[in-house]
Steps between C-alpha positions, in 0.01 A plus 500: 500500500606917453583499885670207661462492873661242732233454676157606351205623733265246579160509296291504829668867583461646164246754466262514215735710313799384556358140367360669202774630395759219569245301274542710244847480516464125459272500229725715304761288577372181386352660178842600409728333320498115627888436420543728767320321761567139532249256593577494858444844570256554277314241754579693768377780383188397393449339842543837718246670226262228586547631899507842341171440348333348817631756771380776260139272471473553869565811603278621204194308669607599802487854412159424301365340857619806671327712312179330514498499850597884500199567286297285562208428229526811336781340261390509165645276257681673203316554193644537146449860368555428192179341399 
């Protein structure tokens, strides 16, 4: 990956942003050029975007449960302006 850390933060402690955009850095990464990534890390990779992918899952429906319980039942869902 662009930044090689010795030791990289754990996905549990990465906030919403910080996952986002460390899975964008993987995605970019593994849509490169493949001679440049071998197999193995290429693997690797794709494994931490899978935790990526979940941590940023939860705290989105976290959030969403959060604010549903802020507002109670005046949420209204979201509805397409452009038809």
């Amino acid at each position: 990956m662009a930044k090689s850390k010795a030791v990289e933060k754990s996905v549990e402690k990465l906030t919403y942003e910080e996952a986002l955009a460390e899975l964008e850095q993987i995605v970019a990464v593994l849509e490169g050029d493949a001679s440049q990534n071998p197999l193995e890390e290429a693997l690797k990779l794709f494994e931490r975007g899978q935790a990526l992918v979940a941590r940023c899952g939860a705290l989105l429906e976290a959030a969403q449960l959060k604010v549903e319980k802020l507002a109670g039942d005046t949420v209204l869902p979201f509805e397409d302006e452009s038809e």
